[in-house]
MARLO-843686 format. One line per 3 residues: number of its first residue (from 1); their letters; for each residue x, y, z of C-alpha. Coordinates in pm, whole numbers, plus 50000, padded with zeros to 5 digits. Layout:
<sites>
NUM = a = X Y Z ~ ...
</sites>
This chain:
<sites>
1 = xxx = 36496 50351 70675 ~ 36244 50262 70364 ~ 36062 50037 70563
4 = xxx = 36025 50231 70855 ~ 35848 50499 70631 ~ 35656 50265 70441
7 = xxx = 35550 50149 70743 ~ 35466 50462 70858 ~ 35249 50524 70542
10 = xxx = 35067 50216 70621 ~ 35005 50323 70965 ~ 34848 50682 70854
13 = xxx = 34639 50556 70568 ~ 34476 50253 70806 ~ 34402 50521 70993
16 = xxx = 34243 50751 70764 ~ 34024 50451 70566 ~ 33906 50331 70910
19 = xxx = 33634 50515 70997 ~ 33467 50509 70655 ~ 33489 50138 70673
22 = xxx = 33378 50097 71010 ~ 33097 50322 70988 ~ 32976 50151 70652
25 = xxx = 32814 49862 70798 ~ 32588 49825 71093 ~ 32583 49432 71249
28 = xxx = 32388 49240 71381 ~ 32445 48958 71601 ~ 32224 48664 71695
31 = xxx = 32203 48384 71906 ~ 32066 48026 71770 ~ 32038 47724 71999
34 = xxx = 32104 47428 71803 ~ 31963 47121 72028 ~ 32119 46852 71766
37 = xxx = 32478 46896 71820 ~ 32582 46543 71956 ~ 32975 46547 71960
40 = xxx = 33257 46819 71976 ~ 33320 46806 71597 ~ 32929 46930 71530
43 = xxx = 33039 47288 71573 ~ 33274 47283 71287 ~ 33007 47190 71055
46 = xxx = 32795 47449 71191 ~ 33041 47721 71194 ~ 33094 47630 70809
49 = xxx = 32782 47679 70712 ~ 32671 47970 70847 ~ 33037 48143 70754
52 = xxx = 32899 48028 70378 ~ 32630 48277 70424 ~ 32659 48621 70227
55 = xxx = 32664 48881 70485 ~ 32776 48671 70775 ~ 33085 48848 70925
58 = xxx = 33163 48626 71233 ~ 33005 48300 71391 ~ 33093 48120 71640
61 = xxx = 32941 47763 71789 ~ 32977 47624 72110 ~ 32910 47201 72154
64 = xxx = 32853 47289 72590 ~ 32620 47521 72535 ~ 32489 47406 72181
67 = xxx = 32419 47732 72080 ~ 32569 47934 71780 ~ 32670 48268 71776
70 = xxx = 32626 48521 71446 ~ 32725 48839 71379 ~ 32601 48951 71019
73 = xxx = 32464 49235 70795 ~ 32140 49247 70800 ~ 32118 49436 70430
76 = xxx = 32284 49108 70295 ~ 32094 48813 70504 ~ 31836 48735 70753
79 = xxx = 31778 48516 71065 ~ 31573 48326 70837 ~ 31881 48264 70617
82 = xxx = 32078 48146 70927 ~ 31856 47916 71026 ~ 31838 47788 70686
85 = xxx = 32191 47726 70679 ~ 32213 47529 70992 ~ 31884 47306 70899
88 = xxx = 32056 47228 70548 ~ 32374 47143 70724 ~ 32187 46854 70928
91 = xxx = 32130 47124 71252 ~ 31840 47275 71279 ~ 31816 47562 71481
94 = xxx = 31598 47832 71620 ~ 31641 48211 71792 ~ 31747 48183 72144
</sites>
């Protein structure tokens, strides 16, 4: 019985804190082609050091396509900061 209405409480404050949270930041998501990825393990190394950016919220790298896939703030980083990150990581990279 506790549980079920702490639960419950969980359930109606998520709800109420959601929209302020959600509303709070607008994203931005960019595509980079990175031409140097040469095996399947590049795209962890990539992935780590663009997720070390402030303000990066997702990314994602793919070795088929060798592209990498960022979704950030843009109040807390720039393209310019992405592509920063992948250069220093051994991958540089450009704006598809």
């Amino acid at each position: 019985m506790t549980r079920n209405l702490i639960f419950s409480a969980l359930i109606i404050l998520s709800a109420l804190l959601t929209p302020f949270s959600a509303s709070a930041v607008e994203t931005k998501t960019v595509t980079l082609d990175v031409p140097g990825m040469t095996c399947k393990f590049c795209p962890i190394t990539i992935r780590k050091a663009l997720k070390k950016v402030p303000g990066v919220i997702d990314a994602k790298s793919d070795y088929e396509t060798k592209t990498a896939t960022v979704t950030f703030d843009p109040d807390m980083t720039s393209v310019e900061a992405l592509t920063k990150a992948t250069a220093n990581a051994g991958y540089p990279s450009t704006v598809k």
